[in-house]
C-alpha positions as CSV (number, residue, x, y, z in Angstrom):
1,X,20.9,110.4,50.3
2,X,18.7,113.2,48.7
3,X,16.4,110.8,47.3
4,X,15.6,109.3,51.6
5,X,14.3,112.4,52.7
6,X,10.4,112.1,52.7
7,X,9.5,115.5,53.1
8,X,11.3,118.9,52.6
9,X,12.0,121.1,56.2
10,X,9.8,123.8,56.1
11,X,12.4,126.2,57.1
12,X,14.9,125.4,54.3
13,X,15.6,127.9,51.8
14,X,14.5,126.3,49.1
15,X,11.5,123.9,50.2
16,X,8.4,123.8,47.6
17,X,6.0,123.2,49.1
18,X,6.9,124.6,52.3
19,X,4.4,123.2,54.6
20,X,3.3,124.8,57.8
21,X,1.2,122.3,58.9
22,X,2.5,118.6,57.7
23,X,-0.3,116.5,59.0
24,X,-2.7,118.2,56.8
25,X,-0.6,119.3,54.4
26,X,-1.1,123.0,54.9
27,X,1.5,125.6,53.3
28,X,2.6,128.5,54.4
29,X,1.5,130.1,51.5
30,X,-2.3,129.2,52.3
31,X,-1.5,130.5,56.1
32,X,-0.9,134.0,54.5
33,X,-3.9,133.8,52.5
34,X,-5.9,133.1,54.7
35,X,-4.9,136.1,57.0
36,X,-4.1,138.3,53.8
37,X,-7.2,137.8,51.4
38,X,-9.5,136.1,54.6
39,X,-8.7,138.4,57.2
40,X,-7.3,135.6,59.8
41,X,-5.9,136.9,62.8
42,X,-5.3,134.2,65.0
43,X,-4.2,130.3,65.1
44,X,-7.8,129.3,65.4
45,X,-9.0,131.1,62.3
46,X,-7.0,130.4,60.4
47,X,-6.9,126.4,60.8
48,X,-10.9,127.1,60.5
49,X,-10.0,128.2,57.2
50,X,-7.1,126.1,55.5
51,X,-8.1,122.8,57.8
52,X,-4.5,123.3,59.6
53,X,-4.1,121.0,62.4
54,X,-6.9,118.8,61.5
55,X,-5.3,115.6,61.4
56,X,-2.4,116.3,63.9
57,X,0.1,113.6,64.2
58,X,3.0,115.6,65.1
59,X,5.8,113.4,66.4
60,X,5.0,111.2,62.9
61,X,4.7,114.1,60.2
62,X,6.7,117.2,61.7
63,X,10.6,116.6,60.5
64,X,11.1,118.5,64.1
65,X,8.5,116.2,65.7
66,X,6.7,118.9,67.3
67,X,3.6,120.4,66.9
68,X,3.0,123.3,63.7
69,X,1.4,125.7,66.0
70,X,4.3,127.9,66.5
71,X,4.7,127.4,62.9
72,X,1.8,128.3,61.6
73,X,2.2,131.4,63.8
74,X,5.3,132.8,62.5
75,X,3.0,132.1,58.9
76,X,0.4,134.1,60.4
77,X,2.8,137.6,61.6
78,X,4.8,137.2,57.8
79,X,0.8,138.1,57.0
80,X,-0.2,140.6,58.9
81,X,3.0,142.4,58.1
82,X,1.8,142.0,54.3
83,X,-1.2,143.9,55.2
């Protein structure tokens, strides 16, 4: 049953890679580099940055069928809190 599952849910403990943005295949890991080491502050910049967003097909890509911008925000406040 393992072996169905197309991608991992970003949320799960374990997930590698842990994508914040599935459409473009954006990490979480890049979201906090791009506010740690870019200075990204906000949604905008940071998809400006990492390309999150770009190719938004939501309902097809995101496990939860919704859109990553709420995800990419809780990416974006675990890197401002690194700062």
């Amino acid at each position: 049953m393992k072996d169905q599952i197309k991608v991992l849910v970003w949320f799960k403990k374990n997930a590698n890679p842990k994508y914040a943005c599935y459409c473009s295949k954006v990490t979480e890991e890049q979201v906090i580099d791009a506010v740690v080491k870019h200075g990204s502050k906000t949604v905008q910049q940071v998809n400006a940055i990492t390309g999150a967003m770009k190719n938004s097909n939501c309902k097809e890509n995101n496990p939860m069928g919704v859109c990553c911008h709420k995800i990419i925000q809780e990416a974006i406040n675990k890197g401002l809190a690194m700062k």
